[in-house]
C-alpha positions in Angstrom: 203.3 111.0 106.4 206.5 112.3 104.6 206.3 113.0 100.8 208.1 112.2 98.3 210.3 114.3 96.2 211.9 114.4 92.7 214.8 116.4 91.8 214.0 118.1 88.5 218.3 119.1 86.9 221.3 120.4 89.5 220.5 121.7 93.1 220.4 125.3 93.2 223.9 126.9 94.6 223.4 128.2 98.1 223.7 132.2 98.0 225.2 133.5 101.5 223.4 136.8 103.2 226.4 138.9 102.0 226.4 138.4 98.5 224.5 140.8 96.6 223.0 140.6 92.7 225.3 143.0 90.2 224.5 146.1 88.6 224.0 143.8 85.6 221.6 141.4 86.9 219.4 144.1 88.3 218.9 145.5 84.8 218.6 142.3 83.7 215.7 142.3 85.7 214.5 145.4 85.1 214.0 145.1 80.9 212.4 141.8 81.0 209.7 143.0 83.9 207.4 144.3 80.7 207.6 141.9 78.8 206.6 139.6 81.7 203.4 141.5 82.2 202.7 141.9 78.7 202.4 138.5 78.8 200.8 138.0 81.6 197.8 140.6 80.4 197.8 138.7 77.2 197.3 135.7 78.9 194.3 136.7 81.4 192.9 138.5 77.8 193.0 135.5 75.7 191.2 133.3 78.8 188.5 136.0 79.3 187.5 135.5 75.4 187.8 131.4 75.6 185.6 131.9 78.9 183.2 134.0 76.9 183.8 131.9 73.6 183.0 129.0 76.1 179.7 130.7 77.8 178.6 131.8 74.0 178.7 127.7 73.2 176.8 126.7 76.3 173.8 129.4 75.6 173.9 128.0 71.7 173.8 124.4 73.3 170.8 125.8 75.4 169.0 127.4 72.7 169.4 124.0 70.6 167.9 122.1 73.5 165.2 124.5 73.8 164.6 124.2 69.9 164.0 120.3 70.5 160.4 119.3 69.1 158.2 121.0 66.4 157.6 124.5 66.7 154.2 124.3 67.7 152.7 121.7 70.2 149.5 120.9 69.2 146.2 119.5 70.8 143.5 118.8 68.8 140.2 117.2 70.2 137.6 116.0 68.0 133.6 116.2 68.7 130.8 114.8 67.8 127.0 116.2 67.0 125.8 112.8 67.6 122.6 113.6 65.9 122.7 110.1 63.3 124.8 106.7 62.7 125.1 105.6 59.5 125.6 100.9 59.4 127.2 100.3 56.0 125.8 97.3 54.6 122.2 95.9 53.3 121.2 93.9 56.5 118.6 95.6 59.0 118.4 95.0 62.6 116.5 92.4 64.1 113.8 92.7 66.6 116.3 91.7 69.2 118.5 93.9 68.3 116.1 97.0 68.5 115.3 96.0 71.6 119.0 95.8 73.4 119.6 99.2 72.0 115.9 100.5 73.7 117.1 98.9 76.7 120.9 101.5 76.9 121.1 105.2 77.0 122.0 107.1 74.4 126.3 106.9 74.8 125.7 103.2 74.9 123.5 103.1 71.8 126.8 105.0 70.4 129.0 102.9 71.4 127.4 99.8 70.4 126.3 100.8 67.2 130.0 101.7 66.5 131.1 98.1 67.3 128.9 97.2 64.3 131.2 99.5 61.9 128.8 102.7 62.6 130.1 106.7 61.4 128.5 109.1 63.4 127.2 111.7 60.5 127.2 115.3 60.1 129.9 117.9 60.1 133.0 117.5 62.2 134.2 120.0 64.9 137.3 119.7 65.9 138.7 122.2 68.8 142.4 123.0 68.5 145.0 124.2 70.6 148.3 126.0 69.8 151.1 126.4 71.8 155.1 128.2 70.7 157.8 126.0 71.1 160.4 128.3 70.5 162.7 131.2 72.2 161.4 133.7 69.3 158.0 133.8 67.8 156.6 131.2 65.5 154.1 132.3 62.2 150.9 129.6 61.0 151.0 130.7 57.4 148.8 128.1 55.9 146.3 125.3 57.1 145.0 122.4 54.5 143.1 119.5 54.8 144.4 116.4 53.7 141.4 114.0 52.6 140.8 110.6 51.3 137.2 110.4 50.7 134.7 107.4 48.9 131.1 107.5 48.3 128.4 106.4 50.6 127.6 102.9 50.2 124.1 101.4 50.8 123.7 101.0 54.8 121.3 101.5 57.7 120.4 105.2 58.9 119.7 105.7 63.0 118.5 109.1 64.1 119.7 110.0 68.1 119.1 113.0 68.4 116.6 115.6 67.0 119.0 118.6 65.9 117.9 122.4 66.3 115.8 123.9 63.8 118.6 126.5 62.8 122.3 126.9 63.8 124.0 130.1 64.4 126.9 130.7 61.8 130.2 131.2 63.6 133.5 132.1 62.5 135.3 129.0 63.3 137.3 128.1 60.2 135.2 126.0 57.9 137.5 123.0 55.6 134.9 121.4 52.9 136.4 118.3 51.9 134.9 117.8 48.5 137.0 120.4 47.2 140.2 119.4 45.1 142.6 121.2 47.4 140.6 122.2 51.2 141.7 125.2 52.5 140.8 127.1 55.6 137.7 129.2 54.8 135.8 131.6 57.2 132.2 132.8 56.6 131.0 136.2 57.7 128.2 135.7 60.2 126.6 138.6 58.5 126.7 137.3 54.6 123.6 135.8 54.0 124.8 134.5 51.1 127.5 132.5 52.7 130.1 134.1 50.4 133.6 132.4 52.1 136.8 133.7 52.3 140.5 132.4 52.7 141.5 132.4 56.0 145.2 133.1 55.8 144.9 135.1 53.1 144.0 137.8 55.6 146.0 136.7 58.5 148.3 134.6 60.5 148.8 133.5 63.7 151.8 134.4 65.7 153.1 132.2 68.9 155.7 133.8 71.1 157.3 130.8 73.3 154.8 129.5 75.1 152.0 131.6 74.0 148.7 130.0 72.9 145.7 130.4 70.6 142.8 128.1 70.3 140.9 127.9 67.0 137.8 125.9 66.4 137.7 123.5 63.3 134.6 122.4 60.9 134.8 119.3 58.2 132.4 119.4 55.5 132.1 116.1 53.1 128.9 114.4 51.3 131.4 111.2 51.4 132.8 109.4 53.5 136.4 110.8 54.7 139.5 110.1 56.7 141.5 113.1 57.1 144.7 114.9 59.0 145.2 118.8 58.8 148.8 120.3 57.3 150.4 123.1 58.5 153.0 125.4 57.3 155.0 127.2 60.2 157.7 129.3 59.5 160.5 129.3 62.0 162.5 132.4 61.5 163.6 131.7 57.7 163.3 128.0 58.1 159.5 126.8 56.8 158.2 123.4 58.7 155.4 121.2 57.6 153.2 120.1 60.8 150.1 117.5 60.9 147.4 118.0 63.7 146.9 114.2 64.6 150.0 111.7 64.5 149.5 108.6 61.7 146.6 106.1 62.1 145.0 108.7 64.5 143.4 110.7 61.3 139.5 111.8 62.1 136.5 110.3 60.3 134.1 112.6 58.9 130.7 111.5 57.1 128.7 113.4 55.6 125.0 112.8 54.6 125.8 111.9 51.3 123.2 109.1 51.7 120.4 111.7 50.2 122.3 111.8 46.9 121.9 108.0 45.7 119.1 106.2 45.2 118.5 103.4 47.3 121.2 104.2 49.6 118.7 104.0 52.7 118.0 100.3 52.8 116.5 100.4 56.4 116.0 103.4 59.2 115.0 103.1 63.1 114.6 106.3 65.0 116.4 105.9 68.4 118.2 107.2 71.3 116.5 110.7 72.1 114.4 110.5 69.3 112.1 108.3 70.5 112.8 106.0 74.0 112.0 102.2 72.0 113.4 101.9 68.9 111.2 102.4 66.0 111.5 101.7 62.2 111.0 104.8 60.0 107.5 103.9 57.5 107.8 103.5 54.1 108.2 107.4 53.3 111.0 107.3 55.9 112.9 110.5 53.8 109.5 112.8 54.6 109.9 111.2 58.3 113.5 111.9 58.2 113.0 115.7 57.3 110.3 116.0 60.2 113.0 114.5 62.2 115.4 117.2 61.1 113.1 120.1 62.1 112.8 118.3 65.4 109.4 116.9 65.2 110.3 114.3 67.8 109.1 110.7 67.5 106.7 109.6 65.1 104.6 107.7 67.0 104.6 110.1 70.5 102.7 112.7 67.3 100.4 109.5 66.7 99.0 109.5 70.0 
């Protein structure tokens, strides 16, 4: 297919074979040659440094894509000791009642005894794992628990499970919520005075990208608590606040606050591996309780 074409100003004169360029022309020539590859080198110079400029703006863009998200990913997975439920309220359980729970194991005595408003009691463990989100290494300068707490109110006290008679101390970091301001608090497995100390006051933890560290979480409260842990990351000069659970997804931690009112206990059944049909705890239930607690096992399997 033939192209078309455009003249662009006058057709060039035709030049025979025996004309020749002057003297002139060829000096001409000559002087301008130089400054024709002065510009060309200027030229290939200035497009190697907007290729480099260029190549310097797609690793920013990169690094700025990498940077996306906090600086630490976090996974934190609450536990349960599962050892007593504490039912707000002043109703007991009816015979009925005791006897549906007899009838399940002990995960479905937990379950349904949370669909009646339940709190599993004791100390909280929490198992937590950190992970650098960033190119250059991240710092955890502080941890701090962020509580709203109330009071026990009267209720119902269920014992599942006889706990051991004595727990080895550990040096999982250790967050009592009654405090005004909870910090993170280790305990020397060798103090037998439980002397505490501040965990970050001796350390912190460093994440290189994609490095991780796990650390193991206790709550402490007498009350009744929902609570989210805050941390302070520092991300080169810049200083980021984190939370370890999103909003609505804070944990619940009760205590066994119930021993310091009176009357708190209105009604107590010993359950789930305690004892295999439900019983209701005699009148001096708190002596029962503590026999419970240094895993005497059910009151009336002793009986027989």
């Amino acid at each position: 297919m033939a192209g078309s074409h455009r003249s662009l100003g006058r057709a060039p004169r035709d030049r025979h074979d025996g004309d020749k360029p002057s003297l002139r022309s060829k000096a001409q020539t000559l002087m301008s040659a130089p400054l024709i590859w002065g510009w060309s080198f200027a030229l290939v110079v200035l497009g190697g440094a907007l290729q480099t400029l260029a190549g310097d703006r797609v690793v920013d863009v990169m690094r700025n894509y990498t940077a996306t998200g906090e600086p630490v990913m976090v996974r934190a997975v609450p536990e349960w000791e599962h050892q007593a439920m504490w039912v707000p309220g002043t109703d007991g359980f009816s015979q009925q009642r005791l006897d549906d729970l007899s009838a399940m194991e002990t995960p479905g005595q937990i379950l349904a005894l949370q669909s009646d408003g339940a709190m599993i009691l004791g100390e909280r463990e929490v198992d937590v794992l950190l992970t650098g989100n960033r190119d250059r290494p991240v710092s955890i300068i502080d941890m701090k628990a962020v509580a709203e707490c109330n009071d026990f109110q009267p209720g119902t006290l269920v014992w599942l499970q006889s706990p051991p008679a004595g727990i080895a101390p550990t040096a999982r970091i250790v967050m009592d919520l009654d405090q005004p301001s909870p910090e993170a608090l280790v305990y020397d497995p060798d103090d037998t005075g439980g002397t505490a100390r501040k965990y970050f006051d001796e350390q912190i933890i460093v994440l290189g990208k994609d490095e991780q560290q796990s650390v193991g979480l206790t709550l402490r409260s007498n009350g009744v608590c929902s609570v989210n842990i805050r941390m302070t990351v520092m991300d080169g000069q810049e200083r980021h606040t984190q939370w370890l659970f999103n909003e609505g997804e804070e944990v619940m931690v009760a205590g066994h606050g119930y021993n310091e009112g009176e009357g708190t206990i209105q009604h107590a059944y010993l359950g789930g591996e305690v004892c295999d049909t439900y019983e209701t705890a005699p009148p001096d239930r708190n002596n029962i309780l503590g026999q419970i607690m240094g895993g005497g096992g059910c009151p009336s399997e002793r009986n027989e």
